[in-house]
C-alpha positions in Angstrom: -7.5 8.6 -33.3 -8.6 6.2 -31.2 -10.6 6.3 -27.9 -8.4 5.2 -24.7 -9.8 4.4 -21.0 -7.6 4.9 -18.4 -7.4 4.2 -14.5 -5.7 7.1 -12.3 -5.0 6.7 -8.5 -5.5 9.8 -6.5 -4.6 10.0 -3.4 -6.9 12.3 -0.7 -5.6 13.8 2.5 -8.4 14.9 4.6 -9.4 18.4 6.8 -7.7 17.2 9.6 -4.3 16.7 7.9 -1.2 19.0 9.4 -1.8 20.8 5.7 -5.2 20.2 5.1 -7.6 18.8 2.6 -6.2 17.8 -1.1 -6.2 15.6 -3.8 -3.7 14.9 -6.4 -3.6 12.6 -8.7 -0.3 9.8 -7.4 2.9 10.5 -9.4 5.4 7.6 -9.0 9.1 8.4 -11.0 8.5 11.4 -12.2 5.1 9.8 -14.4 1.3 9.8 -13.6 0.4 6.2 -12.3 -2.5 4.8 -14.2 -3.5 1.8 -15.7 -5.1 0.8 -18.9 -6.9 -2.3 -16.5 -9.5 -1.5 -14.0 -8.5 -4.0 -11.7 -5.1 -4.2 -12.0 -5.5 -0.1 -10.6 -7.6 -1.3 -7.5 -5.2 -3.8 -6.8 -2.2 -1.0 -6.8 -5.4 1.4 -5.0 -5.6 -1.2 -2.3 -2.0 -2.2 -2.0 -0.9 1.2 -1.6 -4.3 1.9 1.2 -2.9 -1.3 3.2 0.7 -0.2 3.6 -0.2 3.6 4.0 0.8 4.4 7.8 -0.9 7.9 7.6 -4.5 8.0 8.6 -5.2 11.2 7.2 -4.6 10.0 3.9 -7.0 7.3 1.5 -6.2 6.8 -2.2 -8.5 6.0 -4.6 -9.4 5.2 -8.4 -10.3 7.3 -10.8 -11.9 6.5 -14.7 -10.2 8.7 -17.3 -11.0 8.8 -20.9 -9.2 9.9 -23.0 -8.1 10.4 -27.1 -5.0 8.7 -28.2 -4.0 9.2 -32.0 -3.2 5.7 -33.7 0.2 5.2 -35.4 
């Protein structure tokens, strides 16, 4: 087994939302997004910030690690 690090972008809707506080990590076709890279997820983190229209809503990046098993 070897030891994996992995980058999850959450995304965070705040108190003032029409359904409140949350936050969930950001599922894009049916899979988790994350990203081996650090920067490669605050690039997606800050792409997806600058075209989000909803102010109630921030997304972020998370550090995961995690234990893969080597093949």
């Amino acid at each position: 087994m070897t030891n994996t690090s992995q980058y999850i972008i959450w995304a965070h809707r705040n108190p003032e939302s029409l359904f409140g506080a949350a936050t969930n990590p950001v599922i894009r076709n049916g899979a988790l997004l994350f990203f081996e890279d650090e920067r490669r997820a605050r690039d997606e983190c800050d792409q997806l910030n600058a075209r989000s229209r909803n102010p109630h809503v921030h997304y972020s990046v998370k550090h995961a690690e995690g234990r893969s098993s080597a093949r």
